[in-house]
C-alpha positions in Angstrom: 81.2 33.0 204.3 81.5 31.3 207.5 80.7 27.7 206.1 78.5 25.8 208.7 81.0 22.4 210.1 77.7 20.5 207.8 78.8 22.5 204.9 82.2 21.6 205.0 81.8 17.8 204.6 80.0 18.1 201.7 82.9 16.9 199.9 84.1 14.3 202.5 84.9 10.3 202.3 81.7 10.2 204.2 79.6 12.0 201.7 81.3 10.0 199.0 79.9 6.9 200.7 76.4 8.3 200.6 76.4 9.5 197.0 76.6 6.1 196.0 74.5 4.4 198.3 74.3 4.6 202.1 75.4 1.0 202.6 74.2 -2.0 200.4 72.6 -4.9 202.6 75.2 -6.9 201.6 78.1 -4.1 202.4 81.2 -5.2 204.3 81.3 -1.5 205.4 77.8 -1.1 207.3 75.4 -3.6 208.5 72.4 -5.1 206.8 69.1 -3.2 206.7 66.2 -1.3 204.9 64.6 0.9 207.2 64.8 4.6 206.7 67.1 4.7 209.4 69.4 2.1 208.8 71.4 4.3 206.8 72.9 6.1 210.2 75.0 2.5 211.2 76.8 2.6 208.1 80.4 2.3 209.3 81.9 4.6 206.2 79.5 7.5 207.2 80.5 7.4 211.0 82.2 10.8 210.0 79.3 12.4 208.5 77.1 11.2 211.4 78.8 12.7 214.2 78.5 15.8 213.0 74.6 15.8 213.0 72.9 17.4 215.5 72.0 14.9 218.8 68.8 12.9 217.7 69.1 13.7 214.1 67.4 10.7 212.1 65.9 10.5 209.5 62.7 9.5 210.3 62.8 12.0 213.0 63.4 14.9 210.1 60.3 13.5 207.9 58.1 14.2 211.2 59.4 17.1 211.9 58.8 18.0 208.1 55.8 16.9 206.6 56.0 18.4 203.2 59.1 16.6 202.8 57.6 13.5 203.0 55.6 14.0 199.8 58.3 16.1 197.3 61.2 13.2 198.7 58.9 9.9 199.7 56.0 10.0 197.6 53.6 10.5 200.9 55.4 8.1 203.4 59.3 7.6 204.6 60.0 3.9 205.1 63.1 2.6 202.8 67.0 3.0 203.2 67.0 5.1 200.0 64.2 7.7 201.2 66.5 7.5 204.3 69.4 8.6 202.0 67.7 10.8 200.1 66.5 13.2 203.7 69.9 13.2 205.4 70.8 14.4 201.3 68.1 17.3 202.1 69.8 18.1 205.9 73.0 18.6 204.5 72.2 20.9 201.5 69.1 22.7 202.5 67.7 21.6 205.8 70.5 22.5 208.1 70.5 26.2 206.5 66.9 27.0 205.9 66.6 25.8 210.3 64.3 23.2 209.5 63.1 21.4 212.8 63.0 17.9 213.5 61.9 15.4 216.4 64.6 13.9 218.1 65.1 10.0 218.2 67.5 7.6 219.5 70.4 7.4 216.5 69.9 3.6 215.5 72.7 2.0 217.2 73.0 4.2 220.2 72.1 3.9 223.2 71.7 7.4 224.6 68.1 9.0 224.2 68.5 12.4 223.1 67.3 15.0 225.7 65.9 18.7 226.0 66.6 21.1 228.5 63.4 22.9 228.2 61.1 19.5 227.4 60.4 21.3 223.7 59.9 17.9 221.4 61.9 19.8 218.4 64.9 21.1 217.7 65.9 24.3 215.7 69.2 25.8 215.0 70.4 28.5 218.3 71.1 32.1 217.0 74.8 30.9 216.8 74.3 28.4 214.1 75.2 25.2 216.9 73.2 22.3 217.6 71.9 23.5 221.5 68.0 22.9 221.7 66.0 26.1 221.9 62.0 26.1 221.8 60.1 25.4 219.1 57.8 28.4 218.8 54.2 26.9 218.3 55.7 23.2 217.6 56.1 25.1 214.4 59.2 23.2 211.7 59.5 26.1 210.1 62.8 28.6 211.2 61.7 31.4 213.2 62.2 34.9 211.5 63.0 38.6 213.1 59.8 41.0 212.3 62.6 43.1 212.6 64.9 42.5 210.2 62.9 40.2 207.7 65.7 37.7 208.2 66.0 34.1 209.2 67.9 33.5 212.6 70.3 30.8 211.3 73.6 32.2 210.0 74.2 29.8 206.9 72.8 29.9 203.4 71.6 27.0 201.4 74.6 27.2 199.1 78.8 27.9 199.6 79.8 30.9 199.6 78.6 34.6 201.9 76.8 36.9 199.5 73.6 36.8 197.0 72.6 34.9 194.0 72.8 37.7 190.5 71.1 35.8 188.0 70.3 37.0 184.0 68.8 35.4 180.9 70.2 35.0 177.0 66.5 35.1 175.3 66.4 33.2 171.8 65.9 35.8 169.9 69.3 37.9 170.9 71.9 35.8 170.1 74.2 38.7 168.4 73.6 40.9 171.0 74.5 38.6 173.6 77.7 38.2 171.8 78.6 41.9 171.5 77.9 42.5 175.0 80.2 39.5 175.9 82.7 41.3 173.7 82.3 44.9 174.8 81.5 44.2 178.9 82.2 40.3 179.3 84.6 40.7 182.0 82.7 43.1 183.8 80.3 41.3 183.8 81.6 37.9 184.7 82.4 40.1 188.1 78.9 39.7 189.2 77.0 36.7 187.5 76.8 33.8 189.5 74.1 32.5 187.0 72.6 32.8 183.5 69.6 31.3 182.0 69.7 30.1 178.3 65.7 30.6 176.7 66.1 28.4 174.7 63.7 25.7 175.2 59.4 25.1 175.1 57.8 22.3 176.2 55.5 20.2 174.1 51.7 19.1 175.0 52.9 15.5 175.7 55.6 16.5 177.8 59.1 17.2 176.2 61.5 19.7 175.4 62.1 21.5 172.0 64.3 24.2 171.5 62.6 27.7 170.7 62.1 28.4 166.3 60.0 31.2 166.7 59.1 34.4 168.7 62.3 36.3 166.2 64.5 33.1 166.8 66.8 34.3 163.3 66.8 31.4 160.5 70.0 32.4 160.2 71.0 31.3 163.8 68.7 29.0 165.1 68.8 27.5 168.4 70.9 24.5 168.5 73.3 22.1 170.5 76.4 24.5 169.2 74.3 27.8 170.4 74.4 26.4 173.7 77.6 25.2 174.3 78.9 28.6 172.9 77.2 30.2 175.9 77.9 27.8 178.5 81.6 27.5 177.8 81.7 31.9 177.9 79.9 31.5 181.2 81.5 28.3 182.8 85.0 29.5 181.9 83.9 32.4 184.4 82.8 30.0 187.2 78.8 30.9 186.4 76.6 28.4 186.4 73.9 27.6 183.1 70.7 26.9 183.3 67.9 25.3 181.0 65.4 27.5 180.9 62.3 26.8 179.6 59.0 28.9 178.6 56.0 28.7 176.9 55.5 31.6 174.8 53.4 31.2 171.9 52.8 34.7 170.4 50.8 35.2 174.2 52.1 33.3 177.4 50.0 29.7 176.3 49.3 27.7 179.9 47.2 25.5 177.9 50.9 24.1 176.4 52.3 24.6 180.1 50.1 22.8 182.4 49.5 20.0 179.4 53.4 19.7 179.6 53.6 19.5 183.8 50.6 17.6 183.9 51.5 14.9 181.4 52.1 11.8 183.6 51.7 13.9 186.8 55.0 15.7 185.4 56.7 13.2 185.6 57.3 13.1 181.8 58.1 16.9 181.5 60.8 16.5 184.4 62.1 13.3 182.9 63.1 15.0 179.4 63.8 18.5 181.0 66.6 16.2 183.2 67.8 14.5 180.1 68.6 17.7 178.2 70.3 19.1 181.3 72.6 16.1 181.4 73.2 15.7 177.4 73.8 19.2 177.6 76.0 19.3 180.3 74.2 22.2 182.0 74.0 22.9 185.7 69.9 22.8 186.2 66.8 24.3 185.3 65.1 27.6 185.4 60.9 27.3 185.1 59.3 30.4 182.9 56.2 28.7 182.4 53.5 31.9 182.8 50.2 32.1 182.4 48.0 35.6 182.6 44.7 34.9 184.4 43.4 32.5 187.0 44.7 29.4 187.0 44.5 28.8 190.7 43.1 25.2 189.8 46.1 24.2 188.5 48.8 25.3 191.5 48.5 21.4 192.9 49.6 19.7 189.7 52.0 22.2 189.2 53.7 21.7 192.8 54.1 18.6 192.5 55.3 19.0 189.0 58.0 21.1 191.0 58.8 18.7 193.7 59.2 15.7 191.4 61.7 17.8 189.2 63.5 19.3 192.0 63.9 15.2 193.3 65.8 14.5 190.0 67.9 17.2 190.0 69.1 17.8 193.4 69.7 13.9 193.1 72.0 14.8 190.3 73.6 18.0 191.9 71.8 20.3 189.8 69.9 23.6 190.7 65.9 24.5 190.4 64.9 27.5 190.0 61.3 29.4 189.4 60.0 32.5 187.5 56.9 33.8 188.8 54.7 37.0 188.7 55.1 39.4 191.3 51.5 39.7 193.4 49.6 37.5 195.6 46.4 37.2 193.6 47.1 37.6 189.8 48.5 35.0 186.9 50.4 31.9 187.5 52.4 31.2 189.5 52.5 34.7 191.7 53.3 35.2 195.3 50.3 32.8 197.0 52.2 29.6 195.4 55.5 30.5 196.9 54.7 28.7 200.1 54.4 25.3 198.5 58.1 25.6 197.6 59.8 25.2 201.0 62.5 23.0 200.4 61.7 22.3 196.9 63.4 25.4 194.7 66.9 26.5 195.2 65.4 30.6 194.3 62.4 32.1 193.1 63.0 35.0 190.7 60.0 37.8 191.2 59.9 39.2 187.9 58.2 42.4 188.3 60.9 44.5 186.5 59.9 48.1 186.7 56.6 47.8 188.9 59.6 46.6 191.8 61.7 48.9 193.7 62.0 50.1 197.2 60.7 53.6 196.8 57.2 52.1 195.9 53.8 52.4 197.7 51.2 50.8 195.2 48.6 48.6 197.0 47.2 45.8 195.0 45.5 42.3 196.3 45.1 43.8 199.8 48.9 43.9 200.5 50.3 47.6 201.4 53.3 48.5 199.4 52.9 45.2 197.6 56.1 46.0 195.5 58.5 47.3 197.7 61.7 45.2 197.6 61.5 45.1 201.8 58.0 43.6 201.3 58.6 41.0 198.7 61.6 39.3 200.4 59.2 40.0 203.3 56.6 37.7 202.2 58.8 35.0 201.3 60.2 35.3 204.7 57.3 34.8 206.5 56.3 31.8 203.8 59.0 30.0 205.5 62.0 31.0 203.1 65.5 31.3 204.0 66.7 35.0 203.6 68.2 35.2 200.2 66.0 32.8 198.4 64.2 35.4 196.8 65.7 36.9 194.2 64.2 40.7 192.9 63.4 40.8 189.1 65.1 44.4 187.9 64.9 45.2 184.1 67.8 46.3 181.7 66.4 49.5 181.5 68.3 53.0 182.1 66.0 53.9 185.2 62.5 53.1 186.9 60.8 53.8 189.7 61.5 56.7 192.3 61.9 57.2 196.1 63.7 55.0 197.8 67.9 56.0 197.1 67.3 56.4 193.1 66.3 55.6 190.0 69.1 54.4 188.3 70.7 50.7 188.4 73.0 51.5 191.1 70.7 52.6 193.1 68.0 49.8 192.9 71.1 47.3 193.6 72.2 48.8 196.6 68.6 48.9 198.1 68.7 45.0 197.1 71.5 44.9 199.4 70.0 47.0 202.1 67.2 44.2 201.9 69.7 41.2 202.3 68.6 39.5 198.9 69.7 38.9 195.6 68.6 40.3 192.0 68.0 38.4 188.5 68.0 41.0 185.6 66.1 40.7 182.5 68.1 40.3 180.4 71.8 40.3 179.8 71.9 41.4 176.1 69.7 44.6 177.4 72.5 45.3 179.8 75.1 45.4 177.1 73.2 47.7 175.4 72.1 50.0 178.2 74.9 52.6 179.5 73.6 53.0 183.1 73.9 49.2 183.5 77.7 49.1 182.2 79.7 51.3 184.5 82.2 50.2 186.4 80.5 51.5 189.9 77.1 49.0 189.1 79.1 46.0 188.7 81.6 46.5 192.2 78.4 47.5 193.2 76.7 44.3 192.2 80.1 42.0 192.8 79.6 43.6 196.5 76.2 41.5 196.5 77.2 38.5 195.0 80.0 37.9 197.5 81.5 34.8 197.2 78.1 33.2 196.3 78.0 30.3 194.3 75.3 29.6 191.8 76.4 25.8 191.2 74.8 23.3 193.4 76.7 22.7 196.2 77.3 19.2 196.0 77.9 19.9 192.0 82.3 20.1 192.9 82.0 23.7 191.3 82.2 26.0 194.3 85.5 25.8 195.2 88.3 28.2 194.6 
């Protein structure tokens, strides 16, 4: 990938400095202050400043950003750390996903920021530099090509060119998993960038448990030694683990989910679900909680469920990632929700499985072609989604659908590519069991997708060579 200059600071002196604190007020290497902005005249982070587009401030990026304020500042930016914590967001996220913000005079400078064409925000120019270009409708969103479905920055949110390929080890597989690590582990440690362990529920008062039912074996329950078994397969092969957690009770049960992510306005659930990550040693967390019916009433708690969780981790150099159901006005989460998740998730994973694939023309919820690949990375375009965020849910089955360039695996991966997004396939002991989805041409095929893509967080130390 052509890393942006932001990018490749990441792991610089500078960005040192601001991992442990922009500048104490009583630190020889910056002067005193609390304001969100006094972060910038830190003296160790003159390096990371410069290279900030002209009139980059914090306090300018919170304006030009208002649904950062609440999933970073709680509703309003005014200390050091929030400061810290949105010039955290421009590096990782922010600069790649084209966010806008409203110039301001750098604290400590005395040039005013200026703009050719009088627009009062800036987004990224077509070639990725920091010239001002209009702000289309004042909007802070990037601007997207009808076109081509894609955003017109040239950067991704994490290192590496190429898409995410994520899969899941479910609970109850545990042998299987291990035979298709012995028969096609290599193969395919070619394409994985990540791999969900379902392991875990969450309990009415908001906690973690692993998984004793739903065919978990009482010969091999889920346990601490399960999971490091799994993780050290898949992070001996540079492919990051995720916590992932579910709430399946015989049925999808949302009565345990939103009891869980509501329990101290979530701030219990993402409190233990961080805590297992880090005793674990695990690289973030992957959110299956489902619900089949309408639980609309529920998607505000949840979001900010979301955004407090996604605070924690990113804070910690971990991922966030979401499951949700694959139309705009059926079960929770679906489609509608995805807006709310701007800056908040690292991917979504669509998991419609065999109802998704390019050749498809079913209509549902008023939406034409509802389950074409082109239309769901589409929508989460136009939601205000960098290209690639989505990731398409494909099963481990030996074909589905029709149309489009096939039926078969190979063929549903290269229209993923054709789209410009990457896949998350349910589920990897399914693959090593299904001989369409273990030929050599799928996994070049799929390798081809993932690129150099890095499923770590970017910040995490794990995406170099």
């Amino acid at each position: 990938m052509k890393i942006s200059t932001l990018a490749n600071i990441l792991a610089s002196a500078a960005l040192a400095a601001l991992a442990a604190g922009c500048g104490d007020s009583e630190s020889a290497s910056g002067p005193s202050g609390s304001d969100l902005n006094s972060c910038l005249n830190d003296e160790s982070l003159a390096p990371l400043v410069a290279q900030l587009p002209e009139g980059w401030t914090p306090s300018g990026y919170a304006a030009g950003n208002p649904d950062l304020v609440g999933a970073l500042c709680g509703g309003e930016c005014t200390t050091r750390e929030e400061g810290e914590a949105l010039l955290e967001h421009w590096i990782n996220y922010g600069a790649a996903e084209g966010r806008a913000f409203v110039p301001e005079t750098i604290p400590g400078s005395s040039e005013e920021p200026s703009s050719p064409d009088g627009n009062s925000q800036w987004t990224p120019s077509q070639g990725g530099g920091s010239q001002w270009t209009p702000s289309q409708g004042g909007n802070s969103q990037p601007s997207y090509s009808s076109a081509t479905g894609t955003t017109s920055s040239s950067v991704t949110p994490y290192v590496g060119q190429g898409q995410q390929v994520m899969t899941w080890i479910p609970p109850y597989s545990l042998d299987e998993a291990d035979q298709a690590i012995s028969r096609h582990g290599a193969k395919f440690a070619k394409g994985l960038t990540r791999i969900g362990l379902q392991f875990w529920v969450p309990t009415y008062s908001g906690g973690v448990a692993y998984e004793t039912a739903n065919g978990v074996s009482s010969e091999r329950p889920i346990n601490d030694n399960e999971v490091a078994h799994f993780a050290e397969w898949a992070h001996n092969n540079k492919i990051a683990v995720l916590l992932c957690v579910y709430n399946m009770q015989g049925n999808f049960n949302w009565s345990l989910a939103s009891s869980a992510f509501k329990a101290n306005n979530g701030e219990t659930f993402a409190n233990a679900l961080v805590a297992e990550v880090d005793r674990l040693g695990l690289d973030g967390v992957d959110i299956d909680l489902e619900g089949n019916g309408d639980f609309g009433s529920d998607k505000t708690a949840y979001n900010a469920f979301l955004r407090t969780l996604a605070s924690k981790l990113h804070a910690k150099n971990k991922v966030l990632t979401v499951d949700t159901f694959h139309s705009t006005c059926y079960n929770a989460p679906n489609m509608s929700w995805w807006g709310d998740w701007v800056g908040v998730v690292d991917n979504i994973h669509s998991m419609g499985y065999e109802d998704l694939y390019e050749g498809s023309t079913t209509a549902l919820c008023d939406v034409s072609n509802i389950f074409k690949y082109s239309t769901q990375h589409g929508y989460a375009v136009q939601q205000g989604h960098p290209a690639g965020m989505l990731l398409l849910g494909m099963p481990s089955a030996a074909s589905w659908g029709y149309g489009g360039q096939g039926s078969l695996p190979i063929n549903h991966v290269a229209e993923a590519k054709a789209v410009g997004t990457g896949i998350a396939i349910w589920d990897f002991p399914g693959m090593g069991e299904q001989a369409n989805w273990t030929t050599d041409a799928l996994w070049n095929s799929i390798a081809e997708l993932k690129g150099s893509a890095c499923g770590f967080h970017p910040s995490s130390g794990n995406c170099g060579n």
